[in-house]
C-alpha positions as a Markdown table, in Angstrom:
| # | Residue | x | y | z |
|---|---|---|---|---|
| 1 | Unk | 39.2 | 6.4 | 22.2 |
| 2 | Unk | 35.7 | 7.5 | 23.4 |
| 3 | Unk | 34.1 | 9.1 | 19.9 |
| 4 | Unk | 32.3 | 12.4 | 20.5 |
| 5 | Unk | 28.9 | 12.4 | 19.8 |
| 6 | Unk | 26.6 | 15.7 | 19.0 |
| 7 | Unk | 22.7 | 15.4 | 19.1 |
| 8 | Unk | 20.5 | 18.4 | 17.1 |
| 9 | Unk | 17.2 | 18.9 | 18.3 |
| 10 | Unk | 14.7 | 21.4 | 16.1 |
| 11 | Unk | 12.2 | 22.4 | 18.6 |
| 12 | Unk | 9.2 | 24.7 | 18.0 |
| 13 | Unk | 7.0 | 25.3 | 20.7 |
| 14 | Unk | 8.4 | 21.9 | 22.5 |
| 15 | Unk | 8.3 | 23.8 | 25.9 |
| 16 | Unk | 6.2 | 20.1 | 27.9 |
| 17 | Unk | 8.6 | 17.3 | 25.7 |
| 18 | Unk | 11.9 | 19.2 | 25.1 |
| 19 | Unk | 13.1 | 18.6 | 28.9 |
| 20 | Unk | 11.9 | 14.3 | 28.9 |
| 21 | Unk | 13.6 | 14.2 | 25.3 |
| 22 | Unk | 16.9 | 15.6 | 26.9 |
| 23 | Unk | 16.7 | 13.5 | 29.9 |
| 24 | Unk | 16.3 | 10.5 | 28.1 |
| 25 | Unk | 19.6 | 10.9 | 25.7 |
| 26 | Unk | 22.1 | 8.2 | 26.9 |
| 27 | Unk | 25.3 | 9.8 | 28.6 |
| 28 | Unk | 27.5 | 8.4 | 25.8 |
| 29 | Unk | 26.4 | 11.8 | 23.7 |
| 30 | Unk | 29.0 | 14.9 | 24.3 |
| 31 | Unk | 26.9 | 17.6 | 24.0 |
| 32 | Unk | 22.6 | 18.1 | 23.3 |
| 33 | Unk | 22.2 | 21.1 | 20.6 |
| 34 | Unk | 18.5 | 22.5 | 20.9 |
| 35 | Unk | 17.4 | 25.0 | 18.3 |
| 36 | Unk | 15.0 | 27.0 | 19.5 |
| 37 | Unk | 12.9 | 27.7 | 16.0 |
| 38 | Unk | 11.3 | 30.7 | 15.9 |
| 39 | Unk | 9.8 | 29.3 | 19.6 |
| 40 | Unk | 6.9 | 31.4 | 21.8 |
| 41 | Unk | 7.2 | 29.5 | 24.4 |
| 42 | Unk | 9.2 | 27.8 | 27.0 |
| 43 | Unk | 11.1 | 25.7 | 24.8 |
| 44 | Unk | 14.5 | 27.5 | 24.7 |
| 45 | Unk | 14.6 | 28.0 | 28.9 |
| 46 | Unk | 13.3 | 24.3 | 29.6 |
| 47 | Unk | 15.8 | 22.7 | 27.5 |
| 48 | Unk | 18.7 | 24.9 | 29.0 |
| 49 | Unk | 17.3 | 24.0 | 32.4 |
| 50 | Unk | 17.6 | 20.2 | 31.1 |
| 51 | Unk | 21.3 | 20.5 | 30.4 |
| 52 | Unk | 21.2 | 21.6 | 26.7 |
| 53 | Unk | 22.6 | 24.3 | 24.5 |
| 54 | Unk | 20.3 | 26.6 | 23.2 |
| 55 | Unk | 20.6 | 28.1 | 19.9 |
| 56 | Unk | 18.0 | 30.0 | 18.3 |
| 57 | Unk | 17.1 | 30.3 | 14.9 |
| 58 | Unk | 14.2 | 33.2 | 13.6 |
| 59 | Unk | 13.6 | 31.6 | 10.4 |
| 60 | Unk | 10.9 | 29.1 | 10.5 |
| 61 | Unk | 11.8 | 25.5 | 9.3 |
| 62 | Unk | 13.4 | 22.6 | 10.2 |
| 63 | Unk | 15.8 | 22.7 | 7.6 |
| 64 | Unk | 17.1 | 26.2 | 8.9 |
| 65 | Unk | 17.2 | 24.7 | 12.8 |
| 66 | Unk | 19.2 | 21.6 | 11.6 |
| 67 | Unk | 21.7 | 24.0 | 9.7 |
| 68 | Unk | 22.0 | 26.9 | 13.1 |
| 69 | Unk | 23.3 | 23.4 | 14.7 |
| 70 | Unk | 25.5 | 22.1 | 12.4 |
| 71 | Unk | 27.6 | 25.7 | 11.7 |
| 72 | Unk | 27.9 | 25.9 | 15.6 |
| 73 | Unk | 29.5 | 22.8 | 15.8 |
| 74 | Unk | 31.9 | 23.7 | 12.7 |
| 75 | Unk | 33.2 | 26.3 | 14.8 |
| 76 | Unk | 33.8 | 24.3 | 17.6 |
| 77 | Unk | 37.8 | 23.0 | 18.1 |
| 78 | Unk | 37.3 | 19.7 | 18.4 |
| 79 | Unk | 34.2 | 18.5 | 16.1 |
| 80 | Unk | 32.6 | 15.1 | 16.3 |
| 81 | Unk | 32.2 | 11.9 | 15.0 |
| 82 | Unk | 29.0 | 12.1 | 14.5 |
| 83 | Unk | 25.6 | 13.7 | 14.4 |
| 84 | Unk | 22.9 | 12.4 | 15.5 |
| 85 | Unk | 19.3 | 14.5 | 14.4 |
| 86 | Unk | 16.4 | 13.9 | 16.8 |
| 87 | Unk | 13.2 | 15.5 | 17.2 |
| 88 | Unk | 11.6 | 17.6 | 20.3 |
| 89 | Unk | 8.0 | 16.1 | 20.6 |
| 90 | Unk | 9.2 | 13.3 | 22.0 |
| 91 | Unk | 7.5 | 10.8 | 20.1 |
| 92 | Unk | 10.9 | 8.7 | 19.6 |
| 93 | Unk | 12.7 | 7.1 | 22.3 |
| 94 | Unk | 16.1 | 8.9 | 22.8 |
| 95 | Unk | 17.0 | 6.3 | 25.5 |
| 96 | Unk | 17.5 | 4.2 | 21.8 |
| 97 | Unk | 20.0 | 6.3 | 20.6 |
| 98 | Unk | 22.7 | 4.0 | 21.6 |
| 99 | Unk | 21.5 | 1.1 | 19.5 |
| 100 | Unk | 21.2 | 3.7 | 16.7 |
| 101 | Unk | 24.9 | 4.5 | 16.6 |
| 102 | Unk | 25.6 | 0.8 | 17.1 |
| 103 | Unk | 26.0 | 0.4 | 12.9 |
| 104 | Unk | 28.2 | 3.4 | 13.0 |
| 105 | Unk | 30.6 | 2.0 | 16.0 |
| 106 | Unk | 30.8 | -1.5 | 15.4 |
| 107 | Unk | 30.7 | -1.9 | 11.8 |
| 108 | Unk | 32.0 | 1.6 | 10.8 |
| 109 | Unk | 28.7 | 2.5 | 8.3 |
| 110 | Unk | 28.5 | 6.2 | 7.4 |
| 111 | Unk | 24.8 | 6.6 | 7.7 |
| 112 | Unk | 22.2 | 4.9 | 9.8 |
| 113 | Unk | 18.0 | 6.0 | 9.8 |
| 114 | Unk | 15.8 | 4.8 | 13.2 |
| 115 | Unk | 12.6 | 3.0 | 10.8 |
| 116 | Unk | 9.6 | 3.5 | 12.4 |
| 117 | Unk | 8.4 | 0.5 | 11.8 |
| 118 | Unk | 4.6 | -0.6 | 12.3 |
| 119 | Unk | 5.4 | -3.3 | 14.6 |
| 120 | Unk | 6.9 | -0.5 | 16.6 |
| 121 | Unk | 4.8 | 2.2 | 16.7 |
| 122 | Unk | 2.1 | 3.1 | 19.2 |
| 123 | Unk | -1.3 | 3.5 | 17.6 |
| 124 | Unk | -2.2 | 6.8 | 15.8 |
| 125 | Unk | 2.0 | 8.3 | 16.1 |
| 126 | Unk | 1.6 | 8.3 | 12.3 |
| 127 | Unk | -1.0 | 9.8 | 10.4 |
| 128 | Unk | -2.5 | 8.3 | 7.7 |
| 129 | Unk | -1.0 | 10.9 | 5.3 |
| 130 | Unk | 2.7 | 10.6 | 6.8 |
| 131 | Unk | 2.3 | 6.6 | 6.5 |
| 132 | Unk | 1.2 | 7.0 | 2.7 |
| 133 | Unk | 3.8 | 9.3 | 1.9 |
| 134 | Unk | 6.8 | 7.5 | 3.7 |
| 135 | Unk | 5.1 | 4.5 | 1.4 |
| 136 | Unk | 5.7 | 6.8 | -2.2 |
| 137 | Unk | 9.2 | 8.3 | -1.0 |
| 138 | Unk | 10.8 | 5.5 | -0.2 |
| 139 | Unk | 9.4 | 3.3 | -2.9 |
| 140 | Unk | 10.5 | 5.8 | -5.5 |
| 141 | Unk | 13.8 | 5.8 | -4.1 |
| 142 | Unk | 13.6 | 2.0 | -4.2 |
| 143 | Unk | 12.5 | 2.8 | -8.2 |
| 144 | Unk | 14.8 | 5.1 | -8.9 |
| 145 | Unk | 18.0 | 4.3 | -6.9 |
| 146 | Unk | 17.5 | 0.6 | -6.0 |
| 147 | Unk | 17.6 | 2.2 | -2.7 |
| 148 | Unk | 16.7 | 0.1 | 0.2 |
| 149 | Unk | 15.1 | 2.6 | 2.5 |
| 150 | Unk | 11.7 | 2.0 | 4.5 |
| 151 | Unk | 11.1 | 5.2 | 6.0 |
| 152 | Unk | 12.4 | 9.0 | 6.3 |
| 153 | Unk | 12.4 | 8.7 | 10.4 |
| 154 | Unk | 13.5 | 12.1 | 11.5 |
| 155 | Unk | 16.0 | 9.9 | 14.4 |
| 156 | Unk | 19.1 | 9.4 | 12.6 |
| 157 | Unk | 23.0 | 9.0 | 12.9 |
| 158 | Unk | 25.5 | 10.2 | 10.9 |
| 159 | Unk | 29.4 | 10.4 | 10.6 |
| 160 | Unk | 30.1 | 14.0 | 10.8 |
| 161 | Unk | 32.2 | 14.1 | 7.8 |
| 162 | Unk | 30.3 | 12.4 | 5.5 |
| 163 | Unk | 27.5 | 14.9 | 6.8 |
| 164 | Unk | 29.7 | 18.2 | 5.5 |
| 165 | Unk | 29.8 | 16.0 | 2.3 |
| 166 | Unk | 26.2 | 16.2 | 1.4 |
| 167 | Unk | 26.2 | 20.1 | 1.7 |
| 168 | Unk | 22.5 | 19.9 | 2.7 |
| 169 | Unk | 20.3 | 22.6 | 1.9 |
| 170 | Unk | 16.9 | 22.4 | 2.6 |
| 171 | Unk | 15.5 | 24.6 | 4.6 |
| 172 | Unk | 11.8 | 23.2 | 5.5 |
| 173 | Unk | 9.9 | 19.9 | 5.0 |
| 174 | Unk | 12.6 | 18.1 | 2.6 |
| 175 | Unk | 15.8 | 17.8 | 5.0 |
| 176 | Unk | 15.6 | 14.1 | 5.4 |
| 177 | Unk | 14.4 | 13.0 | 2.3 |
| 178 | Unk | 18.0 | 15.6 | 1.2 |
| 179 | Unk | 19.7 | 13.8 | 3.4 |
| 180 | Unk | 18.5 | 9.8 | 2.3 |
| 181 | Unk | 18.5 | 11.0 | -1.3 |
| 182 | Unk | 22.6 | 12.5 | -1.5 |
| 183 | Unk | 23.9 | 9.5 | 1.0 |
| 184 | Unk | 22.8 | 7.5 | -1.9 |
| 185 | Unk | 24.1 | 9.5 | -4.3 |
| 186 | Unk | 27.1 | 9.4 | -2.7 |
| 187 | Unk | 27.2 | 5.7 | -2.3 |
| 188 | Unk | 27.3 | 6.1 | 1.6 |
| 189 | Unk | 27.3 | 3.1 | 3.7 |
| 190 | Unk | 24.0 | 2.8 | 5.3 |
| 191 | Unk | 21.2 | 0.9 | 7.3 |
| 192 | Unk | 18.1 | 1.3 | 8.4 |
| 193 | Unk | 17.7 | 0.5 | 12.5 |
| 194 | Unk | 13.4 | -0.4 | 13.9 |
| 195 | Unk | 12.6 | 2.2 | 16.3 |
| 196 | Unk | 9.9 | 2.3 | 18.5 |
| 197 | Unk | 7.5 | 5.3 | 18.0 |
| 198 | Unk | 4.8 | 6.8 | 20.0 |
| 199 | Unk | 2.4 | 9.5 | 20.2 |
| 200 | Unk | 3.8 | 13.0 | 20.4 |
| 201 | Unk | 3.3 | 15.5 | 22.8 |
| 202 | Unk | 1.2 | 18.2 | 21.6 |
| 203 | Unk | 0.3 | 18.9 | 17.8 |
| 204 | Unk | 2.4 | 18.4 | 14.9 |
| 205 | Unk | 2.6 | 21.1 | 13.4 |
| 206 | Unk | 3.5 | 19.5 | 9.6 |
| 207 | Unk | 1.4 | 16.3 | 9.6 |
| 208 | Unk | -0.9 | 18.0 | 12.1 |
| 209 | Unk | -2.1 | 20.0 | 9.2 |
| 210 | Unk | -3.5 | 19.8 | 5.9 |
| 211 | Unk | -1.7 | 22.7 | 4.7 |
| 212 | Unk | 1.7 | 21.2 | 6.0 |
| 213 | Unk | 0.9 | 17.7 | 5.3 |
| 214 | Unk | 1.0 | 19.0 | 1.1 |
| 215 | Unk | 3.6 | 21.4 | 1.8 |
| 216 | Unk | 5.7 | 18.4 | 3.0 |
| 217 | Unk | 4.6 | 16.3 | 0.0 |
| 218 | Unk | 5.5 | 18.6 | -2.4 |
| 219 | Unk | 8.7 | 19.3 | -0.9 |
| 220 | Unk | 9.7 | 15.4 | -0.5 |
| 221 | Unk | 8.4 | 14.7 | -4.5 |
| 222 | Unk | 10.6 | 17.9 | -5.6 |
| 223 | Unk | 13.8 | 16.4 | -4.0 |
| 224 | Unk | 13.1 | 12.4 | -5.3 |
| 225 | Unk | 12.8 | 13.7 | -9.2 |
| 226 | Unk | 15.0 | 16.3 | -8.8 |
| 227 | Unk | 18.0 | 13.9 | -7.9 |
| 228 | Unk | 16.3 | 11.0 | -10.4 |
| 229 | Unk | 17.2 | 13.6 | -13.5 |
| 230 | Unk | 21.0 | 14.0 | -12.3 |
């Protein structure tokens, strides 16, 4: 039996990517969810032009888009096997997503994060300030949890239960770190996959700033002790 396969896409102001990300998603994937987040542009009517649903979600974050997607799909009849998140910039390459739900598939592991490993990645994708601070999380989770994560790559595959397990919350910057930090807690069967990475398309708008660069710090740090006083 063929699994069914959801991809949620956050997208704010993605109105020149959102439309080569969606044509690039491999045709093993049931259905492309696009949340338009608080978008004032194009974004929503290119990515419905591309094939995608559009949902829309007024509350800024990309906590809040991830979670429009996810209650749209609980009240779908038949519900997935699993979720995979992907961004809208099109700095990943959705074309991978195949050998991201590989570990999933084949050797039937809840949990799987696309690394964006240096190797990998197309000069400048990263700023210096998202580099250092994938560095801390994941080497406090490493500290703290003996966990053996590399990254918090935003391209990631999940089993769709063991999703509703984690009853994620965030609502902003701290969604993946949420998401790394309760698979562990929930002893989860993971693995982290290399991904190639490149530039974006336009401008971040959280490592693009200085302001959303701390925001996302603060946000990451608050989740890591949080879950390392439990």
């Amino acid at each position: 039996m063929t699994p069914i396969i959801k991809v949620i896409i956050p997208a704010f102001n993605e109105q020149d990517s959102i439309g080569k990300v969606i044509g690039d998603i491999p045709k093993i994937v049931d259905e492309i969810i696009v949340i338009s987040n608080n978008s004032t542009d194009k974004t929503a009517e290119n990515a419905k032009k591309a094939g995608a649903t559009v949902l829309f979600e007024n509350r800024k974050g990309y906590g809040y888009a991830c979670l429009k997607g996810m209650d749209y799909i609980a009240q779908k009849e038949k519900t997935p096997e699993i979720v995979v998140f992907l961004d809208g910039d099109y700095s990943d390459y959705p074309e991978q997503l195949t050998t991201l739900v590989n570990p999933i598939l084949i050797d039937n592991l809840d949990f799987v994060v696309g690394a964006r490993i240096k190797e990998l990645r197309e000069s400048g994708s990263m700023t210096p300030q998202q580099v250092f601070g994938n560095w801390l999380a994941t080497f406090l989770m490493k500290l703290l949890f003996n966990a053996k994560f590399t990254d918090l790559g935003p391209f990631r595959a999940i089993k769709y239960k063991k999703l509703l397990a984690l009853k994620m919350e965030d609502t902003t910057y701290g969604w993946t770190v949420e998401m790394q930090l309760k698979a562990l807690k929930q002893q989860l069967t993971y693995r982290e996959v290399p991904m190639k990475y490149r530039n974006r398309i336009g401008v971040s708008k959280v490592s693009g700033t200085i302001k959303g660069s701390i925001l996302a710090g603060v946000k990451i740090l608050g989740w890591i002790f949080k879950y390392s006083f439990k």
